[in-house]
VOGU-3710 file (C-alpha; in Angstrom, 3 decimals, decimal comma):
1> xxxxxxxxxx> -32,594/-30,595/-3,123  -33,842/-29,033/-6,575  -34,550/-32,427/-8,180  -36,570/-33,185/-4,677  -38,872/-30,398/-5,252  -39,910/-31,398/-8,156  -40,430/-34,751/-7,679  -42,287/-33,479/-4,588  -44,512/-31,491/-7,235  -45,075/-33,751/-9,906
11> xxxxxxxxxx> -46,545/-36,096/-7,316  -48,880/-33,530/-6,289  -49,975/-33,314/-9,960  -50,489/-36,525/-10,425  -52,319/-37,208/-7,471  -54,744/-34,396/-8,684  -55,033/-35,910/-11,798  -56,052/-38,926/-10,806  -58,756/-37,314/-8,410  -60,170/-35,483/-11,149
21> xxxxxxxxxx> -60,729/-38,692/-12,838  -62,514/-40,664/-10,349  -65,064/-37,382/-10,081  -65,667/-37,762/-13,215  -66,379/-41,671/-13,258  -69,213/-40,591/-10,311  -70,527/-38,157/-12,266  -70,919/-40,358/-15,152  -72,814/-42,786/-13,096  -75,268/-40,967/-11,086
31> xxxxxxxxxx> -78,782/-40,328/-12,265  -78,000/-37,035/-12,304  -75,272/-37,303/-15,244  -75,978/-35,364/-18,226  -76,678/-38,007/-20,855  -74,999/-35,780/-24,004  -72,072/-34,209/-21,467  -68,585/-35,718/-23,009  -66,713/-38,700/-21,699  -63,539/-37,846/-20,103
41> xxxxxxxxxx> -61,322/-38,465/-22,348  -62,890/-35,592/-24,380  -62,815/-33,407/-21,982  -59,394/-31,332/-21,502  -57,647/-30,723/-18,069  -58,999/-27,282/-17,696  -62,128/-28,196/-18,399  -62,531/-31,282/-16,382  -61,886/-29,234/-13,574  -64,413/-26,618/-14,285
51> xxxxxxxxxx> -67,440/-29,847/-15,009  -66,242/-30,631/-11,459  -66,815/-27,263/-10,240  -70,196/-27,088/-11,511  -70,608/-30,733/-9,306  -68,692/-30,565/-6,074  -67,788/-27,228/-5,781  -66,992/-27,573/-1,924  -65,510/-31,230/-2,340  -63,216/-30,069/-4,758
61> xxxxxxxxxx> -62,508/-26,239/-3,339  -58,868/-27,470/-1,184  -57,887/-29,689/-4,087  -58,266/-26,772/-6,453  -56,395/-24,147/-3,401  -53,508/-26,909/-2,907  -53,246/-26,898/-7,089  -52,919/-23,199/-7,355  -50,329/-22,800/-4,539  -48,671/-25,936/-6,078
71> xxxxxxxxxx> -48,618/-23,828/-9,724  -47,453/-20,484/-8,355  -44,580/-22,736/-5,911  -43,576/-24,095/-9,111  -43,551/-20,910/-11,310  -42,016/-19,190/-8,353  -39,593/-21,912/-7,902  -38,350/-21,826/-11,711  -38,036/-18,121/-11,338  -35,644/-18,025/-8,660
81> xxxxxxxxxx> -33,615/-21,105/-9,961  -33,168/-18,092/-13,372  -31,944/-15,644/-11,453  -28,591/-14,014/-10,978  -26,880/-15,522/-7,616  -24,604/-14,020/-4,377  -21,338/-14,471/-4,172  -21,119/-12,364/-1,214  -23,309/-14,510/0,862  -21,170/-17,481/0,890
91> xxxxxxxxxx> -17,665/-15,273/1,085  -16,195/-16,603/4,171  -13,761/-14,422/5,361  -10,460/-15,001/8,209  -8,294/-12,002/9,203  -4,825/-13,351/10,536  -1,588/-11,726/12,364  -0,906/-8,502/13,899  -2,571/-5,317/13,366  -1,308/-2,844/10,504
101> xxxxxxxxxx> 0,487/-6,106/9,128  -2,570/-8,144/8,895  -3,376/-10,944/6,219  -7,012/-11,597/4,844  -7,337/-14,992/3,512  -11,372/-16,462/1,895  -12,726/-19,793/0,443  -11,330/-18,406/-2,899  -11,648/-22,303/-4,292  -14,979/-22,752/-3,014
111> xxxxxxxxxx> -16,262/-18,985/-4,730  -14,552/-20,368/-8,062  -16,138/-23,682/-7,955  -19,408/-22,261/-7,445  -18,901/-19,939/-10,285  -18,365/-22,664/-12,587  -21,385/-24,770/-11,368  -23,714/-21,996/-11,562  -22,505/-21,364/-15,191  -22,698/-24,937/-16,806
121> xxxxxxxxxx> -26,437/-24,929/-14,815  -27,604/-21,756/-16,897  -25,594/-23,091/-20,150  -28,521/-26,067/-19,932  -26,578/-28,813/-18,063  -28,362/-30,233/-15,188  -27,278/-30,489/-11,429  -24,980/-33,789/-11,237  -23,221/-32,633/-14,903  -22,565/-29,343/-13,655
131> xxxxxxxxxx> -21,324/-30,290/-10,511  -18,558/-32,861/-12,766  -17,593/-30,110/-15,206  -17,030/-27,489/-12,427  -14,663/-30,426/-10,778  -12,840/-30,935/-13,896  -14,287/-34,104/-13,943  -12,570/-36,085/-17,024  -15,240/-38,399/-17,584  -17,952/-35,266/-17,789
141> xxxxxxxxxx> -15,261/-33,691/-19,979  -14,502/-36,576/-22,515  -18,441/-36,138/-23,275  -18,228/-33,098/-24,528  -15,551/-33,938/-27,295  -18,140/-36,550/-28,924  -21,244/-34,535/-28,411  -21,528/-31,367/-30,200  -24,681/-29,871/-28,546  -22,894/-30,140/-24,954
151> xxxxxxxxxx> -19,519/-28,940/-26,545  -22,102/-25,994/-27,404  -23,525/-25,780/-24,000  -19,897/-25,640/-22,545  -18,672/-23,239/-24,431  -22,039/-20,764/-23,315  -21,004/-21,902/-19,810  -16,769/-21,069/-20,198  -18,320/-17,648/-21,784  -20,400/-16,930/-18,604
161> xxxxxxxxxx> -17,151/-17,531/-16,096  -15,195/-15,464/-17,970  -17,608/-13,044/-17,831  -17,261/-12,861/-13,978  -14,545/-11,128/-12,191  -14,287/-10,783/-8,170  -11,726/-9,565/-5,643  -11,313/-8,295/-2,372  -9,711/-4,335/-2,448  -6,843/-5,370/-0,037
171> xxxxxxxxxx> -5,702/-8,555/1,469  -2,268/-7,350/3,210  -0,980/-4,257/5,343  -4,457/-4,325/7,394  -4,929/-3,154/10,561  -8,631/-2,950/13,201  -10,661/-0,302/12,530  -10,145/-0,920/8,408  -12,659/-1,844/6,208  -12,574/-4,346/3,011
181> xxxxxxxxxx> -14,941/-4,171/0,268  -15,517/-8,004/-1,778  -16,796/-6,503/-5,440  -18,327/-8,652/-8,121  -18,513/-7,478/-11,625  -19,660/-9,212/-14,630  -19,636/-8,116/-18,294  -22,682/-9,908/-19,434  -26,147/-9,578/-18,402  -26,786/-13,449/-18,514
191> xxxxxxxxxx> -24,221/-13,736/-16,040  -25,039/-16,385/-13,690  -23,693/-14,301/-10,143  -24,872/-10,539/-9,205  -22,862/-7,552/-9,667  -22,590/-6,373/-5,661  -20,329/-5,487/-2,839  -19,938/-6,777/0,524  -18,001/-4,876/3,252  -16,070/-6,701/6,469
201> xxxxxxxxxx> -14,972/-4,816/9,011  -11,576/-6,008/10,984  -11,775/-6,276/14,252  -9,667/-9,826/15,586  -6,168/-8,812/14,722  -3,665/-9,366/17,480  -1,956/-5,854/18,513  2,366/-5,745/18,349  3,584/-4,850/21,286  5,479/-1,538/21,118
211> xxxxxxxxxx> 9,080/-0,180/21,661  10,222/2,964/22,271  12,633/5,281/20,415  14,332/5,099/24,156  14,808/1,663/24,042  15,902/1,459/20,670  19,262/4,022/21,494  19,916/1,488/24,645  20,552/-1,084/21,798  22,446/1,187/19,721
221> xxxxxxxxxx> 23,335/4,178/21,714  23,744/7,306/19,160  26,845/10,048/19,608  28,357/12,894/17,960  32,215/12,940/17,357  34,373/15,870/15,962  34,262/19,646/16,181  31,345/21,945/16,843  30,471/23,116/13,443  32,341/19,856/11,866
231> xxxxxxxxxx> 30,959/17,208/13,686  29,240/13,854/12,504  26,915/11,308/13,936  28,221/7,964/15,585  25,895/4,982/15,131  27,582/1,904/16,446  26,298/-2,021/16,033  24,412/-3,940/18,338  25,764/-6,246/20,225  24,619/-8,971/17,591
241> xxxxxxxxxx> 26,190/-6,857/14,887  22,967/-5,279/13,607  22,262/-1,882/12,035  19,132/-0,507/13,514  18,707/2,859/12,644  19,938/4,418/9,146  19,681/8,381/9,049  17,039/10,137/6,906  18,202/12,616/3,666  22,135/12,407/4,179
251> xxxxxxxxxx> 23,406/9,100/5,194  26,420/10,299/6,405  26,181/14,205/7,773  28,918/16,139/8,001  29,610/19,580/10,062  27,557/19,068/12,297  26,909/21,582/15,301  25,431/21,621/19,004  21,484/22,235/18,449  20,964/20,480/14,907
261> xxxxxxxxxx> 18,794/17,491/14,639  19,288/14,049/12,336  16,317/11,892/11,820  16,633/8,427/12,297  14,915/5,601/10,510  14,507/2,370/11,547  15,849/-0,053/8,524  13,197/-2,123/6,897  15,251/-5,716/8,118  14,975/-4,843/11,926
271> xxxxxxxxxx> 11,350/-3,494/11,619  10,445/-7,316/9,876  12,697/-8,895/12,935  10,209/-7,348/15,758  7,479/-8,037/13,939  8,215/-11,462/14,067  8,491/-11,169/17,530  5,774/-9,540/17,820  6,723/-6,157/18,395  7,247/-2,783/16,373
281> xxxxxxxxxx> 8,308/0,550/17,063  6,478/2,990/18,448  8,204/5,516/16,293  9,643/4,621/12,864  11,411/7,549/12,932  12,281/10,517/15,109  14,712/13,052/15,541  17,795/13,400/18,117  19,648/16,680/18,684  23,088/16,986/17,740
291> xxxxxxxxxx> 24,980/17,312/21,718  28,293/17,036/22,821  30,966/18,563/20,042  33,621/20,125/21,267  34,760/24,027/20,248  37,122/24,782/18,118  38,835/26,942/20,189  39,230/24,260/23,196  42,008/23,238/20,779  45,172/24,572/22,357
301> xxxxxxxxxx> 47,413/24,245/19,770  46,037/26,541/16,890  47,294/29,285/18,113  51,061/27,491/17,618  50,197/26,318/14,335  49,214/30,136/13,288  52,437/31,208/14,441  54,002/28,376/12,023  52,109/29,395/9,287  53,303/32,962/9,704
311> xxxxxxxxxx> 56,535/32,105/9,966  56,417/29,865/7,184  54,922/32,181/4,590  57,628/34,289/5,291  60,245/31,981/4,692  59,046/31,897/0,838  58,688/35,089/0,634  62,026/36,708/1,259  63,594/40,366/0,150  66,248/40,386/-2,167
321> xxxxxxxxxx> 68,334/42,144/-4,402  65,344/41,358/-7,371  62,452/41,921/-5,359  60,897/43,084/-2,262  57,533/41,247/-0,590  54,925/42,407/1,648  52,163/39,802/3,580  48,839/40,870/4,138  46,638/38,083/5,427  42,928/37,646/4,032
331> xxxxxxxxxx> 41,542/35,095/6,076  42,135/32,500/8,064  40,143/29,093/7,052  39,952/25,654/8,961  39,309/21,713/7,637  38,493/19,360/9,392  38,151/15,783/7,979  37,142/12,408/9,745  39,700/9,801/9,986  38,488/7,390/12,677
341> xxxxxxxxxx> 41,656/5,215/12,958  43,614/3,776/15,703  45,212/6,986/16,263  43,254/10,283/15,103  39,826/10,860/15,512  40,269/13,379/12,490  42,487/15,483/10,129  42,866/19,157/11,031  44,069/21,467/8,325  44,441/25,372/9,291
351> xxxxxxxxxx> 45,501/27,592/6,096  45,916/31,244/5,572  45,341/33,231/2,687  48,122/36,459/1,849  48,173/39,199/-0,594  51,379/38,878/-1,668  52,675/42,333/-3,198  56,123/41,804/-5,042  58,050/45,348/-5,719  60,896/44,744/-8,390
361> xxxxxxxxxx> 64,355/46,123/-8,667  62,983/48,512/-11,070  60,274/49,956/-9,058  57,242/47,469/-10,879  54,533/45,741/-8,566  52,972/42,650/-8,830  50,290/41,401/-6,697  48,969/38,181/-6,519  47,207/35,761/-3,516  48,753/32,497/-2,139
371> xxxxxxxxxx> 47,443/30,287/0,410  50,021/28,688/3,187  49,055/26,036/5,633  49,344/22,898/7,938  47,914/20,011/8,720  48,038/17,254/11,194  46,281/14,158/13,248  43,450/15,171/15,740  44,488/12,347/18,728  41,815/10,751/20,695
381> xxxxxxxxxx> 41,785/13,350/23,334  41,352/15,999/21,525  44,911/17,648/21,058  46,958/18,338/17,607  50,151/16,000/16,874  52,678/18,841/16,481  55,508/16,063/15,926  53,588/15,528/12,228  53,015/18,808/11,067  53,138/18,759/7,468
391> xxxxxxxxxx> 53,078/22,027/5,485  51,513/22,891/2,322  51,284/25,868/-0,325  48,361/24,523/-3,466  47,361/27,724/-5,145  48,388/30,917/-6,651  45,956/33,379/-8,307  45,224/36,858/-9,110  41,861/36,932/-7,937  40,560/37,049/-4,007
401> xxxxxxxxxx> 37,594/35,532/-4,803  38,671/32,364/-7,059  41,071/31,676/-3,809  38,073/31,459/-1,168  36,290/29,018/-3,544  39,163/27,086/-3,875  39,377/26,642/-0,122  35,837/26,130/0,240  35,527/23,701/-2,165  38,227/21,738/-0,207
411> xxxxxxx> 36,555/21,135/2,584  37,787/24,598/4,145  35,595/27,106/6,063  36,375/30,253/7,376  37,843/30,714/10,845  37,070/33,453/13,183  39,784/33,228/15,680
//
């Protein structure tokens, strides 16, 4: 198209020329010649047309209009062919799957091609050898190993597309309503492309269809198991042996009671499953109240097992002819500790702390603070297995205080009864 225009112009020219010429000639010839005026070919352009003017000044007056507009086309022509080129304009952009997952893809090939072609253009090469060396063209490419004043030319032109940098300020994650900016920058002020910014709006992306937190616990129906105040959360599979929900801060509470709340998150593998079908939640999270824990003091049997402990802290402690013992009990503390087997739901330990104040033979006290207790299977429905009691004495101290923290640190609380 460029190489049309000009041919387009120099025929113009040279059809001018040659009018100018045959005015002349007439001129020459007609009685009204100036016998001493110069013979064309001593005349110059310029002033041939100005001998004309003087002659034909309304002959010659649209030949002289179409030669002006022909000069400024051309300047005007050469001007714009100099100057600094959009990218943006020829960015074609497509937007692609789901909204808030959404993929922007461009003629990224086509923007670097044209780069390059603009470059070797500036650097001095014309239209066809431009058009080779952008295509990696190894013909166009051998000639600039044996001639060193293209070699120079290229190396102007690899200069200038370095110079050039573009991008788009995401591509991923997008959703309708966003924006994208395309920015050009260049480092060089002969760059062949303009520094801008183009902005595209998304608007075509294909909405997931969404699923409830409801529908989510059908699928994987949430429960709490245990004791109020020691309870835990129950998340079972799916039917197809999937995890859905994993639980936010503590991945595995413990102590739970009636009225607290775990957060659920929906793991990052089942979110990517919907949206490949299409779908996503309509809350990646959300909280579910803890429900359903039974008291403490539904369990029958504690009572029994208090009674045992008495009895058994007793038993070490007996009079004798050495030493005398009195039992003051300091607190009563409870464990409970998941099991989840075929046969207990959990492990309940019950343990009572005594001063323990030992008179001697020859009238000295001692006092000092034990801890006696029992433990034993929680079964399914609820009740203690009193056929597996199993006793246990850990720690002796001197101080109150070290003994709670033992307990507590054990897993123990304290039990009001």
């Amino acid at each position: 198209m460029e190489e049309l225009k000009k041919i387009r112009f120099m025929k113009k020219l040279q059809m001018i020329q040659k009018f100018l010429e045959q005015e002349t000639s007439v001129n020459q010839e007609s009685g009204n010649s100036n016998p001493v005026a110069p013979v064309p070919s001593q005349l110059g352009f310029v002033d041939q047309v100005k001998q004309i003017i003087e002659t034909r000044r309304k002959e010659t007056l649209g030949v002289l209009i179409a030669v002006g507009l022909a000069i400024i086309a051309f300047v005007g022509y050469n001007f714009y062919q100099g100057q600094p080129k959009s990218l943006a304009k020829e960015v074609r952009v497509e937007f692609s799957g789901y909204s808030e997952s959404g993929t922007l893809t461009y003629n990224e090939e086509v923007i670097a091609a044209m780069i390059k072609e603009l470059s070797y253009k500036k650097a001095g090469f014309n239209k066809e050898q431009a058009q080779a060396l952008a295509q990696n063209d190894p013909v166009a490419l051998s000639a600039l190993t044996t001639n060193p004043q293209l070699a120079s030319k290229a190396a102007l032109a690899k200069a200038m597309i370095s110079s050039v940098r573009y991008e788009f300020d995401k591509k991923s994650e997008l959703k309708n309503g966003d924006e994208v900016t395309f920015t050009v920058t260049t480092t060089s002020q002969n760059s062949p492309v303009k520094a801008e910014k183009k902005t595209f709006k998304i608007e075509t992306l294909k909405e997931y269809e969404k699923v409830s937190k409801e529908d989510l616990l059908k699928l994987t129906p949430v429960s709490f198991e245990g004791f109020n105040g020691y309870g835990r959360v129950s998340i079972p599979e799916t039917k197809d042996e999937e995890d859905i929900f994993t639980i936010d801060g503590d991945s595995n509470p413990k102590d739970l009671k009636n009225g607290d709340n775990i957060k659920l998150v929906v793991r990052d593998y089942y979110l990517n499953k919907l949206k490949k079908e299409g779908k996503v939640p309509a809350e990646k999270s959300f909280e579910v109240p803890v429900s359903g824990l039974k008291e403490v003091s539904e369990i029958k049997e504690l009572k029994d097992i208090l009674k045992k402990i008495d009895d058994y802290s007793k038993s070490e402690n007996k009079n004798s002819s050495s030493s005398s013992y009195t039992l003051e009990p300091q607190g009563t503390y409870l464990a409970v500790v998941p099991l989840r087997d075929n046969v207990y739901d959990n492990i309940v330990g019950l343990s009572v702390i005594y001063k323990v104040t030992e008179t001697k033979s020859d009238g000295s006290k001692e006092t000092y603070y034990k801890d006696y207790g029992y433990g034993t299977g929680a079964k399914k429905d609820g009740s203690l297995d009193m056929d597996k009691l199993e006793k246990g004495q850990f720690k002796t101290t001197k101080d109150l205080e070290e003994m709670k923290s033992y307990l507590l640190n054990s897993k123990f609380k304290e039990y009001k009864l």
